[in-house]
Phi, psi and omega in degrees: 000319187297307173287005161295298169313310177299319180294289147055239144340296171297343209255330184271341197278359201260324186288308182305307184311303218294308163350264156331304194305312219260322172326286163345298217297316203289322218271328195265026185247129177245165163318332187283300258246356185272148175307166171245141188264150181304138215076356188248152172229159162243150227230110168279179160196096170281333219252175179282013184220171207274135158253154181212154143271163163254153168250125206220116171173225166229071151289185185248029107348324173108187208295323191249180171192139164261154150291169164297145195279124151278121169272195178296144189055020151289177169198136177235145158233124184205199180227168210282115175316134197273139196087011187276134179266316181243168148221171198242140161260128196246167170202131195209128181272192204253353163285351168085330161325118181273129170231147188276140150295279204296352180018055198179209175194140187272102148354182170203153191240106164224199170287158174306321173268025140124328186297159177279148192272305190207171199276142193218156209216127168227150206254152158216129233228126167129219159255170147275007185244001178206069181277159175202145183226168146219201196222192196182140188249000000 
């Protein structure tokens, strides 16, 4: 009766882990680390303030398009307008004040007829008063 319980037991304690494990396993895999499918880009906010792209081209959006908003510890995934050429990476801090990261515009790599050739996954980093980004293909 006794070796019955323990196993029991052990059994429940071996089922509880296995749990813990996978739970874990599941909650610390982020979006950055999945492949990107063509066209989608993904969108981080590591720093304490809210991030977005713009999109700049002749999609059918019109000349611009935004992203979906990264808040802070956040990651937004979606896909890209079709027809887009550069992009700008922002940042707006909780005063609502907007600031350009990239202080520029990001190539977008696509096909002659405007689609995108592959998914670029971006990061932004920091403060609002001292920010930083990079990218990823």
């Amino acid at each position: 009766m006794k070796v019955k319980k323990s196993a029991g037991r052990l059994a429940a304690g071996i089922a509880g882990a296995l749990l813990v494990t996978v739970t874990t396993m599941a909650g610390s895999a982020t979006p950055a680390m999945a492949e990107m499918g063509v066209g989608r880009y993904l969108l981080c906010s590591k720093g304490n303030f809210t991030s977005g792209l713009q999109f700049h081209g002749s999609g059918s959006g019109g000349p611009w398009a935004l992203s979906q908003a990264a808040l802070p510890g956040k990651c937004v995934k979606a896909y890209v307008p079709q027809g887009v050429h550069t992009i700008t990476v922002h940042g707006w801090g909780k005063d609502g004040k907007t600031f350009q990261i990239n202080h520029g515009v990001l190539a977008f790599p696509t096909k002659p007829d405007g689609t995108p050739v592959a998914g670029l996954k971006f990061f932004t980093d920091g403060t609002v008063k001292k920010h930083t980004w990079y990218f990823k293909r």
